[in-house]
C-alpha positions as a Markdown table, in Angstrom:
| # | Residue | x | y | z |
|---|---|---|---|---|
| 1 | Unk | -1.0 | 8.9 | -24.9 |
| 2 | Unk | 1.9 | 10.7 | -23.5 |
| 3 | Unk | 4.0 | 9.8 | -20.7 |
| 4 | Unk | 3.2 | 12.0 | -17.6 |
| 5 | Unk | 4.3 | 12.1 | -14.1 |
| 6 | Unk | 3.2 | 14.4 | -11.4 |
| 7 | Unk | 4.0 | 15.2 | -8.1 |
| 8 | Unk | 7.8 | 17.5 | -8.8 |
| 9 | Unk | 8.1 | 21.0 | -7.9 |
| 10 | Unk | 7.2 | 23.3 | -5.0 |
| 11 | Unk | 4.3 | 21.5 | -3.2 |
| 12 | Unk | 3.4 | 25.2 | -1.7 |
| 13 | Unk | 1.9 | 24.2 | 2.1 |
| 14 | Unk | -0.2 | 27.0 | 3.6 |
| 15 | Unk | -2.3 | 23.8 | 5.7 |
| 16 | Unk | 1.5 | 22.5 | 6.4 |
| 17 | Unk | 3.8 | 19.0 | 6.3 |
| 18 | Unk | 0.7 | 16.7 | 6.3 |
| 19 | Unk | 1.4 | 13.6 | 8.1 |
| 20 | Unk | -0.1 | 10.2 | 9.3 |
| 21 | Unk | -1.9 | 10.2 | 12.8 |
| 22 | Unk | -4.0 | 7.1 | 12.5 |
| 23 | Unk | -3.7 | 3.8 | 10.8 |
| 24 | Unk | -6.2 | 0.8 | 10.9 |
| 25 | Unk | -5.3 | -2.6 | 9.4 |
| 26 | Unk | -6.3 | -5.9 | 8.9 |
| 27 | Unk | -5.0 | -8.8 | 7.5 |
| 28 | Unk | -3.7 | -12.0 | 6.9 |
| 29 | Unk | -1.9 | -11.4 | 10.3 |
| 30 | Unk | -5.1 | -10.7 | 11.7 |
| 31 | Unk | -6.8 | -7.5 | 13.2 |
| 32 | Unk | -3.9 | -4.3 | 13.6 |
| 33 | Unk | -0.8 | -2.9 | 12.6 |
| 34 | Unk | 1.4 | -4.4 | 15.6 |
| 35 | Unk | 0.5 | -7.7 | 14.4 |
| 36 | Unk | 1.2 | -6.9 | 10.7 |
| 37 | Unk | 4.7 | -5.6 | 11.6 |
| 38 | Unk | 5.5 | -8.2 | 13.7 |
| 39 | Unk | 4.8 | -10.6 | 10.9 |
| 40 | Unk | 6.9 | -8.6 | 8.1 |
| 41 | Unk | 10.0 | -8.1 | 10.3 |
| 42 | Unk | 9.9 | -11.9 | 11.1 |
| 43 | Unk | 8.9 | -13.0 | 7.2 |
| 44 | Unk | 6.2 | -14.5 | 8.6 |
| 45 | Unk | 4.1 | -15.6 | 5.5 |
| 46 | Unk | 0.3 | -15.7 | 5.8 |
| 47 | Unk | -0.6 | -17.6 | 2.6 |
| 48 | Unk | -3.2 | -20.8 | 3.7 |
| 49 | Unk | -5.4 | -22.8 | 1.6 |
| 50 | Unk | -8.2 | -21.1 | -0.3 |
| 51 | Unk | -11.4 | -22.5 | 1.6 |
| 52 | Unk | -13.8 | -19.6 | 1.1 |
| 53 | Unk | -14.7 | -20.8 | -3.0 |
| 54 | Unk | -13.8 | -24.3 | -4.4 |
| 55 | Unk | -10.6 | -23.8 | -6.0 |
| 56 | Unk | -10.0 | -27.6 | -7.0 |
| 57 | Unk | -9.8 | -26.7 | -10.8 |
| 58 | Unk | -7.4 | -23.7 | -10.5 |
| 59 | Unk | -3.6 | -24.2 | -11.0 |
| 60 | Unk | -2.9 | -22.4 | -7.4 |
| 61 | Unk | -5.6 | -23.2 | -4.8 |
| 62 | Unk | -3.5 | -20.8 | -2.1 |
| 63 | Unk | -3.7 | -17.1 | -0.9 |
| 64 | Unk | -3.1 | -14.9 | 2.6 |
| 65 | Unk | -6.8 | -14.6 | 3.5 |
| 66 | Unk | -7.9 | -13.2 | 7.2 |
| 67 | Unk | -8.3 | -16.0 | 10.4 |
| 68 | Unk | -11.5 | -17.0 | 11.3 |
| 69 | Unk | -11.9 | -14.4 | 14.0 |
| 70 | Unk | -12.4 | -11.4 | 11.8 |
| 71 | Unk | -16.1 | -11.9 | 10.9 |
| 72 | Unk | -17.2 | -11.7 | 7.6 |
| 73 | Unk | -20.6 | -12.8 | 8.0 |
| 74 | Unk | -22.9 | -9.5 | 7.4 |
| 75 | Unk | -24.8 | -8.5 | 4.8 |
| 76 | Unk | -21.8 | -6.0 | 3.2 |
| 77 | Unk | -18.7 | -8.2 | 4.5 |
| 78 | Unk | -16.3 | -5.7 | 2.6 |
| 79 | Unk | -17.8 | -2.3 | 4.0 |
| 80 | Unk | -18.1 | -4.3 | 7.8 |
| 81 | Unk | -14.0 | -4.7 | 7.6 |
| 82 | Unk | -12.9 | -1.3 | 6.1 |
| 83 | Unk | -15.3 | 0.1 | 8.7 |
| 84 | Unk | -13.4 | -1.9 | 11.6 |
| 85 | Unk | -10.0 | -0.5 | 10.0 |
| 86 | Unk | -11.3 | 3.4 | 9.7 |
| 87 | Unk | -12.4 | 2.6 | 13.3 |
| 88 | Unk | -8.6 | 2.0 | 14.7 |
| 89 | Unk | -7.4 | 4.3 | 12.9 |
| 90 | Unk | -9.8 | 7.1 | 14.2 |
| 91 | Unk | -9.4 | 6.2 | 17.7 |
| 92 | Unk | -5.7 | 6.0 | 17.2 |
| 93 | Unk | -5.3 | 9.8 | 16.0 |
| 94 | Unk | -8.2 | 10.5 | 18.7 |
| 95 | Unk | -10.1 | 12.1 | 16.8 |
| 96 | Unk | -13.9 | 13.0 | 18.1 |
| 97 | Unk | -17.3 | 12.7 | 16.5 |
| 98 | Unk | -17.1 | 16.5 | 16.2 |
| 99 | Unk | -14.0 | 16.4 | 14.5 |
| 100 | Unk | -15.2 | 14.0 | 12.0 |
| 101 | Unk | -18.2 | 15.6 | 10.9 |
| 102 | Unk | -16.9 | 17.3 | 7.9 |
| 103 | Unk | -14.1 | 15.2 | 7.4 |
| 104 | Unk | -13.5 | 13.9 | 3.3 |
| 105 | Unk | -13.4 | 10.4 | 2.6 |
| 106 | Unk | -11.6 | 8.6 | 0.3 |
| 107 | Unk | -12.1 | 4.8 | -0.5 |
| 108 | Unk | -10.3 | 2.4 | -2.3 |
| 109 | Unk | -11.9 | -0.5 | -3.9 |
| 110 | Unk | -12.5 | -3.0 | -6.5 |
| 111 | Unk | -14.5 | -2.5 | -9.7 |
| 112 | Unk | -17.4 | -4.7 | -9.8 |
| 113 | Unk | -21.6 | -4.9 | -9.5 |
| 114 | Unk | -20.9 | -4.5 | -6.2 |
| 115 | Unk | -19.3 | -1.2 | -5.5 |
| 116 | Unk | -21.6 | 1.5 | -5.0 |
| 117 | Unk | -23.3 | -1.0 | -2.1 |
| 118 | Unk | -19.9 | -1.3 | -0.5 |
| 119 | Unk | -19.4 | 2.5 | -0.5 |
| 120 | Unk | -22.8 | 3.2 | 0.6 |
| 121 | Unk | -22.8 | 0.8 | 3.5 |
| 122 | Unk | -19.2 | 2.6 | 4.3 |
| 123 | Unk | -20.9 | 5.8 | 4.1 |
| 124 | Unk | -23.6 | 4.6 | 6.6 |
| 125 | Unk | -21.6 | 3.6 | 9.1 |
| 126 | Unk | -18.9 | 6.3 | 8.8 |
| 127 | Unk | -22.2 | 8.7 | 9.3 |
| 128 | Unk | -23.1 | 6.8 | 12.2 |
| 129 | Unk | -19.6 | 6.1 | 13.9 |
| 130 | Unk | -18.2 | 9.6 | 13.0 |
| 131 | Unk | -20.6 | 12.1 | 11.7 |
| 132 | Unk | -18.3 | 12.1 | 8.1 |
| 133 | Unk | -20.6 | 13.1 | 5.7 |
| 134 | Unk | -19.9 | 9.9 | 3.8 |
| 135 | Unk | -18.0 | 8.7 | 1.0 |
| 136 | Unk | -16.4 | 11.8 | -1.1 |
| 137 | Unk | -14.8 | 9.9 | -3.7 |
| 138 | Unk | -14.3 | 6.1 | -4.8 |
| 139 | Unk | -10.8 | 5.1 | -6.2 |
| 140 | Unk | -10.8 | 2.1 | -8.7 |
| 141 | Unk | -7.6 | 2.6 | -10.4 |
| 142 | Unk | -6.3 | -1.0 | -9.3 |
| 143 | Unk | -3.4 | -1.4 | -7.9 |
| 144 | Unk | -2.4 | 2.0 | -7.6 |
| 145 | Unk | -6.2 | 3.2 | -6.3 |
| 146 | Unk | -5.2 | 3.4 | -2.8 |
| 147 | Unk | -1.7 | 5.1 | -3.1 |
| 148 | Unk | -2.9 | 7.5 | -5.4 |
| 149 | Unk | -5.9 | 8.3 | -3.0 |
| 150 | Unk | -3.2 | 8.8 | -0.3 |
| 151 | Unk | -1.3 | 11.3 | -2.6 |
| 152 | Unk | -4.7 | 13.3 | -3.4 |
| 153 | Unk | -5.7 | 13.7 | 0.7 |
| 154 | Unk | -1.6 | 15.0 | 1.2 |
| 155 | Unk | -1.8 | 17.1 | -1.3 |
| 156 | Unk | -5.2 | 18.3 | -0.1 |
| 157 | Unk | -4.0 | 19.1 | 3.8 |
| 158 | Unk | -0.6 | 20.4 | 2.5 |
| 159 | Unk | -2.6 | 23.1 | 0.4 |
| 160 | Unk | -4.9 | 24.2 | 2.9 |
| 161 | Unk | -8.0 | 22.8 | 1.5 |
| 162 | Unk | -9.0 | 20.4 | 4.3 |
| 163 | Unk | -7.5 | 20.4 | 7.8 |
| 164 | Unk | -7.5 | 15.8 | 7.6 |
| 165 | Unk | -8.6 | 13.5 | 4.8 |
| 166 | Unk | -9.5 | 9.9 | 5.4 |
| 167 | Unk | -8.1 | 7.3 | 3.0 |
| 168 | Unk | -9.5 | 3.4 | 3.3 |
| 169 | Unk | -9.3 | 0.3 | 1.2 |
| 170 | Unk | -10.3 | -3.1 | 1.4 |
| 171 | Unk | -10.6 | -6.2 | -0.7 |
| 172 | Unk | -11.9 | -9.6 | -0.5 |
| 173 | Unk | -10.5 | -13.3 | -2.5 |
| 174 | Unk | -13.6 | -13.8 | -4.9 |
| 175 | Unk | -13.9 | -16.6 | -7.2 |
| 176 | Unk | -14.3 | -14.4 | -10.2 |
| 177 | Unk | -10.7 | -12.2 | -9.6 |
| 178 | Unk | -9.2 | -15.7 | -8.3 |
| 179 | Unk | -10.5 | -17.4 | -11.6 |
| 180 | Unk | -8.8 | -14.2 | -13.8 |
| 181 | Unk | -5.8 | -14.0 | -12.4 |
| 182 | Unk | -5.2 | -18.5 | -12.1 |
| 183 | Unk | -6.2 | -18.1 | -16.1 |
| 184 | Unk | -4.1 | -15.5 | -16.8 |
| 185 | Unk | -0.9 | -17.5 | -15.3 |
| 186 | Unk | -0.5 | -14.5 | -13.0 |
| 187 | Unk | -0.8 | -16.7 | -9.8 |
| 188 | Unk | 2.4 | -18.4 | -8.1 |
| 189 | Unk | 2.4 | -22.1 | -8.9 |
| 190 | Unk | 4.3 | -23.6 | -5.7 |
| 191 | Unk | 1.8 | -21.2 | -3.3 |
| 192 | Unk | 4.5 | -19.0 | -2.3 |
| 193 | Unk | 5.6 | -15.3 | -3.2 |
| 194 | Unk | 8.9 | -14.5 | -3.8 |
| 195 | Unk | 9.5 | -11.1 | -5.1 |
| 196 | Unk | 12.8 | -10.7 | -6.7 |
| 197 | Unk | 14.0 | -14.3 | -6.0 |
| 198 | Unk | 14.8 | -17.3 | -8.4 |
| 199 | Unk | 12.5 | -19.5 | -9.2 |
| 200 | Unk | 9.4 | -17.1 | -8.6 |
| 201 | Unk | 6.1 | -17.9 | -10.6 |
| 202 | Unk | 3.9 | -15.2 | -10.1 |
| 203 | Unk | 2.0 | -13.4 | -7.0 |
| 204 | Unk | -0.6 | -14.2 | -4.7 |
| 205 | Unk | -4.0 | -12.7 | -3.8 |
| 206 | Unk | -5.3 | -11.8 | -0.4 |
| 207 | Unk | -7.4 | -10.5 | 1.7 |
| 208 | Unk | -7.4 | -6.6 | 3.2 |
| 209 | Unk | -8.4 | -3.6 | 4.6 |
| 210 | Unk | -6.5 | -0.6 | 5.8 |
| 211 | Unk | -7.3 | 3.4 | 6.6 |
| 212 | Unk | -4.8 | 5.8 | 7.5 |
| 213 | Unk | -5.9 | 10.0 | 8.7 |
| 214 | Unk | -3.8 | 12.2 | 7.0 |
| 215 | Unk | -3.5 | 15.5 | 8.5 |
| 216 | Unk | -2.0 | 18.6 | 8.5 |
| 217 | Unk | 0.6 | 18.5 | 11.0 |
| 218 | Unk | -0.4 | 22.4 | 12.9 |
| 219 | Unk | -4.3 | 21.0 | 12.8 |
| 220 | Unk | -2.4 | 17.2 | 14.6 |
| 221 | Unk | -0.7 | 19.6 | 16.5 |
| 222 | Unk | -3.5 | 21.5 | 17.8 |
| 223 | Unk | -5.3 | 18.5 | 18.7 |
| 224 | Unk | -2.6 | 17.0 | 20.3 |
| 225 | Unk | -2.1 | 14.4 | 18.5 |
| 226 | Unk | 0.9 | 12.2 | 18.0 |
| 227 | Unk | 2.3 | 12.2 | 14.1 |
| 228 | Unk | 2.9 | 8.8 | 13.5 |
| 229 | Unk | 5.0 | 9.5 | 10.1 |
| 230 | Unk | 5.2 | 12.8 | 7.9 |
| 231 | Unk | 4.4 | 12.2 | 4.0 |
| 232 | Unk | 7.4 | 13.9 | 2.5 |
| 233 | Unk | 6.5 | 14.0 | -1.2 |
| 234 | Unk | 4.6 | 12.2 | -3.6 |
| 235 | Unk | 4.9 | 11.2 | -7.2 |
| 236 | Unk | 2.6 | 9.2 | -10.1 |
| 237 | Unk | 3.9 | 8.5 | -13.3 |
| 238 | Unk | 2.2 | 6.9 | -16.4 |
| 239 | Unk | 4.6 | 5.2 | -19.0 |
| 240 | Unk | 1.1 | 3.8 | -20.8 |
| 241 | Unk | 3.6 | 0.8 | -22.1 |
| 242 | Unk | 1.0 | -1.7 | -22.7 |
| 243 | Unk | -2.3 | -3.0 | -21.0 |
| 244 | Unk | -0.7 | -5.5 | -18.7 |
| 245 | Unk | 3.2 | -5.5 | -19.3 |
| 246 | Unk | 5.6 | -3.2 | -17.2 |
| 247 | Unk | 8.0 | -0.8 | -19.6 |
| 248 | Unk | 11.0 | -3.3 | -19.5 |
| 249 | Unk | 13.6 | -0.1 | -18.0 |
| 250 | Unk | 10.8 | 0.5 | -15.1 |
| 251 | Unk | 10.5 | 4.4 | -16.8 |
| 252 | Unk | 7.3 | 5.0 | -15.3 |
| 253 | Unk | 8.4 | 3.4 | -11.4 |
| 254 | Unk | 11.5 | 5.2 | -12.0 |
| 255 | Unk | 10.2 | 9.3 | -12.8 |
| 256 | Unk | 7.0 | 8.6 | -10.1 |
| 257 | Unk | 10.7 | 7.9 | -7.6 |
| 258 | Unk | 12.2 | 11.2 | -9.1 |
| 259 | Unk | 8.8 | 13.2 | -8.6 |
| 260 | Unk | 8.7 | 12.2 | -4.8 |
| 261 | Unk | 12.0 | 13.1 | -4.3 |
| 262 | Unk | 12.0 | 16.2 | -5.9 |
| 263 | Unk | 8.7 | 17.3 | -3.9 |
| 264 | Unk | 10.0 | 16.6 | -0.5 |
| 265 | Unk | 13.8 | 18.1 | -1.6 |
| 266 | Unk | 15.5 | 14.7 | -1.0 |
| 267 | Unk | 18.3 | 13.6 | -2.0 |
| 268 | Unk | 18.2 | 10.1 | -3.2 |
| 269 | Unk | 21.1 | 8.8 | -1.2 |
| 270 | Unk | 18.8 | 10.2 | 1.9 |
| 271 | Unk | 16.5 | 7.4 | 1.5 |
| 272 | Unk | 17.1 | 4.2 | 3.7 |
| 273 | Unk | 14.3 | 1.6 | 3.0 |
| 274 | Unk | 12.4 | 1.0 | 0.1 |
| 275 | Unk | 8.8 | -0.6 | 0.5 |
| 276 | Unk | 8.9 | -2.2 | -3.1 |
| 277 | Unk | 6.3 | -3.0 | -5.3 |
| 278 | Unk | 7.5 | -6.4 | -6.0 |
| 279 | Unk | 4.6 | -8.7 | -6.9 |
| 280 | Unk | 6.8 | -11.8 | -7.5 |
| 281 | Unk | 6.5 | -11.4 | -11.3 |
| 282 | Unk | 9.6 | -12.1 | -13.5 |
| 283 | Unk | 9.0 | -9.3 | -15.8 |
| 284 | Unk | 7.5 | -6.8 | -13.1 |
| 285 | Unk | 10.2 | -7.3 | -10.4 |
| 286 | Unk | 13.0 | -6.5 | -13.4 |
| 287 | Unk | 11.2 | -3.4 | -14.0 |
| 288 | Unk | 11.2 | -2.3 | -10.9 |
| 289 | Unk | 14.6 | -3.5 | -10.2 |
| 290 | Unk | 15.8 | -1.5 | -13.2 |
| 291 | Unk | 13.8 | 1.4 | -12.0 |
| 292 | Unk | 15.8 | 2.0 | -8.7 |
| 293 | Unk | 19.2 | 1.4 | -9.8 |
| 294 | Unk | 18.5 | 4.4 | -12.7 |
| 295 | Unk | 17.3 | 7.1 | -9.7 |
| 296 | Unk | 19.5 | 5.1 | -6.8 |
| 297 | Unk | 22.7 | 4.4 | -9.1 |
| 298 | Unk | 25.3 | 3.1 | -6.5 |
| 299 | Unk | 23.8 | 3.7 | -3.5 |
| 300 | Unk | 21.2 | 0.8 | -4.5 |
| 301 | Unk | 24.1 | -1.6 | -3.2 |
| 302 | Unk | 23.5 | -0.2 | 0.5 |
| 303 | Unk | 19.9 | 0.3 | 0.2 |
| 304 | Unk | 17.6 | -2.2 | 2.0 |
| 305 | Unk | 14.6 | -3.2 | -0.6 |
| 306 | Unk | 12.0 | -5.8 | 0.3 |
| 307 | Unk | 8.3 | -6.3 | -0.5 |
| 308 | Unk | 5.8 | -6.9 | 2.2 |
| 309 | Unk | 3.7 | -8.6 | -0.4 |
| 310 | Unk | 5.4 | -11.6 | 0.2 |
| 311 | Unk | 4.4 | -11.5 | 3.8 |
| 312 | Unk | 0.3 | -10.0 | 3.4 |
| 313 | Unk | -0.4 | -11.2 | 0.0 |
| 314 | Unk | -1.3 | -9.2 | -3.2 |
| 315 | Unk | -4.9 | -7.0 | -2.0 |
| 316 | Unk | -5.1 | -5.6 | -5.6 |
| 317 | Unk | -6.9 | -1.9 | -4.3 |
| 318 | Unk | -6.2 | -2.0 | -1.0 |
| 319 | Unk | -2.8 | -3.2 | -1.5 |
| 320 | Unk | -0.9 | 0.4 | -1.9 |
| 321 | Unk | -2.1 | 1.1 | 1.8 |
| 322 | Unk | -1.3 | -2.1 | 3.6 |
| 323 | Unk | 2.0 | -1.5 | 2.0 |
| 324 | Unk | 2.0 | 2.0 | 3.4 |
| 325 | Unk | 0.8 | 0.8 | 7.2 |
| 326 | Unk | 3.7 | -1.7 | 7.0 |
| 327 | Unk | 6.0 | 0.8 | 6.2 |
| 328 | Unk | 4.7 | 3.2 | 8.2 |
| 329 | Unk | 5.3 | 0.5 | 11.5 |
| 330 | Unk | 8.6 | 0.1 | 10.4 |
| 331 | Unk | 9.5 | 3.7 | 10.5 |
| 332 | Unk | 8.3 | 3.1 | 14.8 |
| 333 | Unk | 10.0 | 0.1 | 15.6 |
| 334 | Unk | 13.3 | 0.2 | 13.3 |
| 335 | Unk | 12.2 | -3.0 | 11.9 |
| 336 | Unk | 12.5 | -3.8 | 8.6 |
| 337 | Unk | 10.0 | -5.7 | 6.1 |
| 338 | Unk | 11.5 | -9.4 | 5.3 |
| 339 | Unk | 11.6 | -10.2 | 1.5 |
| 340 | Unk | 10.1 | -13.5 | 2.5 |
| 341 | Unk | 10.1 | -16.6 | 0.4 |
| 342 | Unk | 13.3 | -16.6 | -0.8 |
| 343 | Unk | 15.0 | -19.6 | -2.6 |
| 344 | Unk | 18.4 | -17.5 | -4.1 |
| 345 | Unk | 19.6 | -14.5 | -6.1 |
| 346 | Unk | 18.3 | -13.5 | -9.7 |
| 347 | Unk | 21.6 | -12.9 | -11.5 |
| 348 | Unk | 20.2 | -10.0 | -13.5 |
| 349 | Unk | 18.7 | -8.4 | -10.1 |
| 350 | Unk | 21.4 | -6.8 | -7.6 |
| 351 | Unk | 19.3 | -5.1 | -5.0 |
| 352 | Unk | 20.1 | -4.9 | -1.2 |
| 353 | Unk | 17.3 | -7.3 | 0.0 |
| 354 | Unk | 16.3 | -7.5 | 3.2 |
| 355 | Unk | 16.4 | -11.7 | 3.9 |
| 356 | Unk | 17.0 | -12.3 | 7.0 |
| 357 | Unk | 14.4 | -10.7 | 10.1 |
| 358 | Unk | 14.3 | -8.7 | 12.1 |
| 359 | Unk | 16.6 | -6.4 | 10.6 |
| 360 | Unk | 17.3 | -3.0 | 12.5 |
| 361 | Unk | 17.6 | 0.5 | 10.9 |
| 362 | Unk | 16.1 | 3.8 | 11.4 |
| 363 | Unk | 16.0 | 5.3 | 8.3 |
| 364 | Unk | 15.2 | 9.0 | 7.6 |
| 365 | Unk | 13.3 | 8.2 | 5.0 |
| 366 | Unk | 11.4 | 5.3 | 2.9 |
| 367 | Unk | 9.9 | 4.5 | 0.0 |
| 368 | Unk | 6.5 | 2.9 | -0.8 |
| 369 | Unk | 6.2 | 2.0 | -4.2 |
| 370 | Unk | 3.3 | 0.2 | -6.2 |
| 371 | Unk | 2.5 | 0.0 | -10.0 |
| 372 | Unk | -1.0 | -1.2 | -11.6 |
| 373 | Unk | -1.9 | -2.7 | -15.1 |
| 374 | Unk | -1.7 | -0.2 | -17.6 |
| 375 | Unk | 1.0 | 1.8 | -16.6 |
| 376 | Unk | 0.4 | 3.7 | -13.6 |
| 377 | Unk | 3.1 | 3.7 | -10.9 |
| 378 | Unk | 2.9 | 5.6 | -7.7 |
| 379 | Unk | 5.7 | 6.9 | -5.3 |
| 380 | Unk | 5.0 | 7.3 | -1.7 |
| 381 | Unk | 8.2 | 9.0 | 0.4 |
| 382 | Unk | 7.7 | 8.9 | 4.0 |
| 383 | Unk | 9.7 | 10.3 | 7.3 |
| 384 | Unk | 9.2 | 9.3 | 10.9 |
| 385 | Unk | 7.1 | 11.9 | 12.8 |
């Protein structure tokens, strides 16, 4: 298989910039983005004891799932909290049960027996709560599905083919993907994620579910709704290195940066934040690390990097787009993400990490990154509205 990378050249907008106007969360932090981006400025962690599943024979019994008070007690628990995040997010862009009744849906989830139920009982209760038509399309591409759903519904408004796109994820801590990823010695050992530091062991899984309504900005602006961030450009890249290894130089994290850039015409010292992928894995985080001082060369010693991962947790699927609605609510409040969990420097990483909170800045642009088993790496560029 080739390398390929998409997402460079000129995107062509007769449907205009397309930008955010809603964005529905929940998390660790509990239910909405204020609370989320209160918790990544600060490096507040939400990583508890695993209590859902036994997890007494597992080498890491630890992971960021939701409090008690978000219910998870019906019949579809999954399709009950991506429902309760398309919900905020709708009622956030204002958008009407008129609006909605043609309005594409794309969901984000896990591959298992259980799928098509959780997208039907989404579609069911998007049909009842906003007259969408249902679910247009599942995204199963781990952790890359929801980022490269967001990059499909941008593409999709900038061209004129659809005046908004919904985008939603979610993902639950199961035993089975708990008992995979503690066999595979992916899981931290001490309980704590800390991307890019010494002394990390691995990441840690969590609980999540985020939407976001991408629209055209003329269609926002005719509603009168309130851009919340612009998606700039876009880029996906496949370096197809091996099934679970990242390409030691980061190729693929590094030409999914370059298509994004190119897309939205920006210059790569123009970028202030980057939103990294950083899962807490040695070989991973050197990728990536490698990856942004080939497209950032020098001006990686200015430019602030964390990982909100090591506030929310790894959500597999429905991590790209809790990574996005963090970065999104730092964009607002000139807050940047903590790279929490910090115990010292790598000597082979030299980033500009963000490690002490709440850090201020109001950049003109940032950088939402997320690579998936396999090879596939995605590059989301945003501006503030």
């Amino acid at each position: 298989m080739n390398p390929t990378a998409t997402g460079s050249g000129p995107p062509g907008r007769p449907g205009g910039r397309a930008v955010v106007t809603g964005v529905g969360v929940l998390s660790a932090a509990g239910p909405g983005l204020t609370v989320l981006t209160e918790a990544a400025a600060h490096g507040k962690a939400g990583f508890g004891p695993v209590t859902r599943f036994d997890v007494s024979a597992r080498r890491t019994d630890r992971a960021a799932l939701f409090p008690e008070t978000v219910p998870l007690a019906s019949a579809f628990p999954l399709a009950g909290v991506v429902l309760d995040a398309i919900g905020q997010a709708c009622r956030q862009a204002g958008l009407t049960a008129t609006e909605g009744a043609g309005l594409p849906v794309l969901l984000a989830l896990h591959s298992d027996e259980r799928t098509r139920a959780t997208a039907g009982a989404v579609a069911a209760g998007l049909r009842e709560a906003w007259h969408a038509p249902g679910v247009t399309r599942v995204y199963t591409g781990a952790c890359v599905a929801a980022s490269t759903a967001v990059a499909d519904a941008a593409a999709l408004v900038a061209a004129g083919r659809h005046p908004r796109v919904l985008v939603a994820a979610g993902h639950l801590v199961e035993p089975g993907v708990f008992a995979v990823f503690d066999a595979g010695r992916a899981l931290a050992r001490d309980g704590e994620a800390r991307p890019f530091s010494a002394g990390r062991t691995g990441t840690l899984l969590a609980d999540g579910a985020a939407a976001v309504l991408v629209e055209a900005a003329p269609a926002a602006e005719r509603r009168g709704a309130t851009a919340l961030a612009r998606l700039a450009g876009w880029g996906r890249a496949g370096d197809a290195h091996h099934v679970c290894r990242p390409e030691p130089e980061g190729d693929g994290t590094a030409r999914a940066i370059e298509a994004a850039l190119a897309r939205a015409g920006v210059a790569p010292t123009e970028v202030g934040y980057v939103n990294a992928n950083g899962t807490g894995s040695t070989l991973a985080d050197h990728a990536e690390a490698r990856a942004l001082r080939r497209v950032f060369g020098p001006h990686a010693d200015r430019l602030p990097v964390s990982s909100s991962k090591s506030v929310h947790g790894h959500a597999l699927e429905a991590s790209a787009l809790l990574e996005l609605a963090v970065t999104i609510g730092a964009l607002g409040t000139g807050l940047l993400p903590v790279n929490a969990g910090w115990l010292g420097p790598d000597p082979d990483l030299t980033l500009d990490l963000v490690l002490n909170g709440p850090h201020t800045a109001r950049p003109s642009y940032a950088l939402s990154l997320n690579s998936a088993f396999g090879g596939a790496n995605t590059a989301l560029l945003l501006a503030p509205g």
